[in-house]
N, C-alpha and C positions, 0 to 999 in steps of 0.2 A: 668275763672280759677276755679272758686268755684264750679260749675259744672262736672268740669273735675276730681277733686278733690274726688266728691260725687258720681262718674260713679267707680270712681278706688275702694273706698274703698264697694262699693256694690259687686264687681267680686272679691272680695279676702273675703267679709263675704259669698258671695253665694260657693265660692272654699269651703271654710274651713266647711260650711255644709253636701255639698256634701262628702267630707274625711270622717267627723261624721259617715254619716248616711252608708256609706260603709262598714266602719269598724262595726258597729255595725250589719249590715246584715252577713256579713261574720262571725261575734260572733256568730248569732245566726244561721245561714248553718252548722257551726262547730258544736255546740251542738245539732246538728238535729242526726249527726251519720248516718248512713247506715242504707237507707231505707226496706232491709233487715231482719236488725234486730232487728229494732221500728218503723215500720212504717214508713212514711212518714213525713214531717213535712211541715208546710206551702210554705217555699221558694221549698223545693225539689220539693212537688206537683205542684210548679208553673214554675219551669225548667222542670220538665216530660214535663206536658201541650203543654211547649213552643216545645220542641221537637217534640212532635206528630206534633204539625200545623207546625212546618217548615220540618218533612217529605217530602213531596209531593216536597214542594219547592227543596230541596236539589236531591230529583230525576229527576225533570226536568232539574237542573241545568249539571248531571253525564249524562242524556241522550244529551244534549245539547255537553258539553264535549268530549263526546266519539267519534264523528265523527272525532274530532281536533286530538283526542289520536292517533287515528287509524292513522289518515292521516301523522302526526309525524313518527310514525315507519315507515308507509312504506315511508317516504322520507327517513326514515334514511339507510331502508334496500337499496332502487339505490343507495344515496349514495357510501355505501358500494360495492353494484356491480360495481361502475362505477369506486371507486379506486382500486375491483380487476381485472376489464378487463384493467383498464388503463395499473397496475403492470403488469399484462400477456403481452399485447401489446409491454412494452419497455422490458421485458425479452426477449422475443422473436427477437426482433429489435436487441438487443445485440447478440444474440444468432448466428441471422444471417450478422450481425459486423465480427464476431470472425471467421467466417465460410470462408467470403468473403477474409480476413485478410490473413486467413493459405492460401486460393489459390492463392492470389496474392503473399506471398512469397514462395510459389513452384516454379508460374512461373517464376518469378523472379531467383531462383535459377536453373532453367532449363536453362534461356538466358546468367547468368552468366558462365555454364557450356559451353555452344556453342561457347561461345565469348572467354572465357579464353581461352580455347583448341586450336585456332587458329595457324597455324604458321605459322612467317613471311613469308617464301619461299613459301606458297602457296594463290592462288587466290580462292575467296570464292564470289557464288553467295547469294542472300539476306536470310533471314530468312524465313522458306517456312512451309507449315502447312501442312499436310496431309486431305486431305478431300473423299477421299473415296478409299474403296479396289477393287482392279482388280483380276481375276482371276476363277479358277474352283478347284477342287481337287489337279490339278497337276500343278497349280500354285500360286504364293503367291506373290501379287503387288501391289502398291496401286500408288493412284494420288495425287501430291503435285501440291501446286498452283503459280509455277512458271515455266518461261517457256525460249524461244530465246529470248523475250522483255530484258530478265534478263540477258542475257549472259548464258545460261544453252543449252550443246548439248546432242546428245546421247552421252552413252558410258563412262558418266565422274561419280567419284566415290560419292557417298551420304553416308554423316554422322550423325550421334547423339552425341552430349555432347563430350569430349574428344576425337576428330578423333577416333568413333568407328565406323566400316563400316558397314552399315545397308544394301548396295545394291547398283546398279549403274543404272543409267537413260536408257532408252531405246525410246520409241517414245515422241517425243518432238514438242508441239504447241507453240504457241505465248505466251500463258501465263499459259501452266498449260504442266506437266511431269510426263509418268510413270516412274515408277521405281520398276527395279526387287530386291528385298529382296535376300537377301544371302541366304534365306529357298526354296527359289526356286527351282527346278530340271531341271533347264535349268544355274542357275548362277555357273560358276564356279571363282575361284582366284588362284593364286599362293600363299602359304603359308609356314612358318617356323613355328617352335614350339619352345616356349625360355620360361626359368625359372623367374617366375614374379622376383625374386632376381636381373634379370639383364636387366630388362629392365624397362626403363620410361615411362610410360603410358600417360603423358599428350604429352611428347615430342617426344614419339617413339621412342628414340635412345639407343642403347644397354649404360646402364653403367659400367660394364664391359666384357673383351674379352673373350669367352668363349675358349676351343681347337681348337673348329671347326668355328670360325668368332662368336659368339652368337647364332648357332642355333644349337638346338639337335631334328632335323629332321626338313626334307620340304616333298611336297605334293601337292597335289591339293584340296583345301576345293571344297566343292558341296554335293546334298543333292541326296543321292540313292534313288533306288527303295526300299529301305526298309524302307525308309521316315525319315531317321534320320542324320543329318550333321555330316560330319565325313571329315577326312581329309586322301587319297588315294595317294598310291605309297610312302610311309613314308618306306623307309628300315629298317630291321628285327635288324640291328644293332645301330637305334637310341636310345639315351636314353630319352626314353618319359616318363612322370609320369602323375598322373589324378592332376589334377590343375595348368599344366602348360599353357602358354599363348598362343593362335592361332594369331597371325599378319600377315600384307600382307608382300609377299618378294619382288615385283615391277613386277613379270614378272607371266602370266599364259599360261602355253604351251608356242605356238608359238609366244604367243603375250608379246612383251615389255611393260613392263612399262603402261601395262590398268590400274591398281592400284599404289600409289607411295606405297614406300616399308613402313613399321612401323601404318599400319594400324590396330588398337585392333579391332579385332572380332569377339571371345569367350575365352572357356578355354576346356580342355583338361577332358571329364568328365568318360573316361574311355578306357583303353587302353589292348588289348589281342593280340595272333598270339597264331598258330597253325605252327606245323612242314611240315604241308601242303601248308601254306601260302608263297606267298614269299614279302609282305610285312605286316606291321602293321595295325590292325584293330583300328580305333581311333575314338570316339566318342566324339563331340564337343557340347557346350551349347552355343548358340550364348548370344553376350553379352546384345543384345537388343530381347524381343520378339515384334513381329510384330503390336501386340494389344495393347504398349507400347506406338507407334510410337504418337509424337503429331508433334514437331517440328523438322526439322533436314534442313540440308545447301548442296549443291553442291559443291565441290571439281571442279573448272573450269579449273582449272591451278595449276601447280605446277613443 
């Protein structure tokens, strides 16, 4: 115990020296003043000194250093590249999200257009794609991927979106069908012309009765030699105007009922006669161009 006693009170007289003699160093560093401008004084001369010799030391230590330094920034620069390829990567990703997004609800609203437009009274082959165009100058056709497997023959009418008639089938395989385009110069239709006011375009049916049944003039749509669709034999005493409606009438020529009647397909994009003519010269914009075409349905029955 008496030991223990004589070890404590030696570490608290050697503390309280050390305090001493510090303080007293430092008194006397303070009254040295700025080497400057008295010289130097003993302690200063002895922190120069120390300085010089630990020179050396302190630059091996900066050159020792400097490889770590270096080597810290450039981790921190990949770092940095690797969360702005990351940020680019998922901008992008989003990018093509939002892309993917808008054409699934196109198509979507393309099938709800095919689907809606339906009418009961008529028979509808499946959902058919277009995959490639047929044709030369003086024709305009393409090939859908349905065929007899489906129930599809020639002769029967093809649609887009709201029974608008885009053309009617013509040769026919097992599982794939042409089809002549209304632009064609071999298609022709039976057609009336009726004021969008009176007629219902998803349902085809006049909503109300015109003087003359709903129609202010019929015709034959078909596409001249002058390459422009128009609708022929329209009488000089129709009242036609440019934006009215082109729909099928049921009958073309001789032929009954190739088309059912209230089929949209175009409008009315300008209309003249001449005192020479003896009917109306009528220019139509079909409702669908050809280059449009993605999906469209067969009219099997009706």
């Amino acid at each position: 115990m008496g030991r223990r006693k004589s070890g404590s009170a030696s570490g608290l007289a050697a503390l309280f020296i050390l305090c001493i003699v510090s303080l007293a160093l430092f008194t006397v560093y303070v009254k040295e003043g700025d080497c400057s401008e008295h010289g130097c004084g003993p302690l200063h001369t002895v922190q120069l000194g120390a300085a010089e010799v630990l020179r050396p030391v302190r630059g091996v230590f900066a050159a020792a250093a400097g490889p770590f330094e270096g080597a810290w920034g450039a981790a921190e620069d990949v770092v940095q590249r690797g969360d702005e390829e990351r940020l680019r990567r998922e901008a992008l990703k989003n990018k093509e999200l939002a892309a993917q997004a808008s054409r699934l609800q196109q198509e979507n609203q393309r099938l709800l257009e095919l689907l809606d437009g339906q009418r009961p009274s008529y028979e509808y082959g499946p959902l058919a794609h277009v995959i490639a165009p047929v044709g030369d100058q003086f024709t305009n056709r393409v090939v859908i991927d349905v065929g007899s497997a489906d129930g599809v023959q020639p002769e029967k009418p093809v649609i887009f979106g709201n029974n608008t008639l885009v053309g009617r089938t013509t040769e026919v395989s097992r599982h794939t069908a042409e089809v002549m385009l209304v632009t064609d110069q071999m298609f022709a239709a039976g057609v009336r012309i009726v004021p969008p006011a009176e007629f219902d375009l998803p349902s085809g049916e006049l909503s109300t009765e015109s003087a003359d049944g709903g129609s202010y003039g019929e015709g034959m749509l078909r596409t001249g030699w002058e390459e422009y669709l128009g609708v022929e034999y329209v009488d000089l005493s129709s009242e036609v105007e440019k934006g009215d409606f082109v729909v099928t009438s049921g009958r073309a020529g001789e032929y009954e009922l190739l088309f059912p009647p209230g089929l949209f397909v175009g409008t009315v994009e300008s209309v003249s006669s001449e005192d020479i003519d003896q009917f109306k010269k009528i220019v139509v914009t079909p409702a669908v161009e050809p280059q449009d075409l993605e999906e469209v349905r067969v009219i099997t029955d009706w």
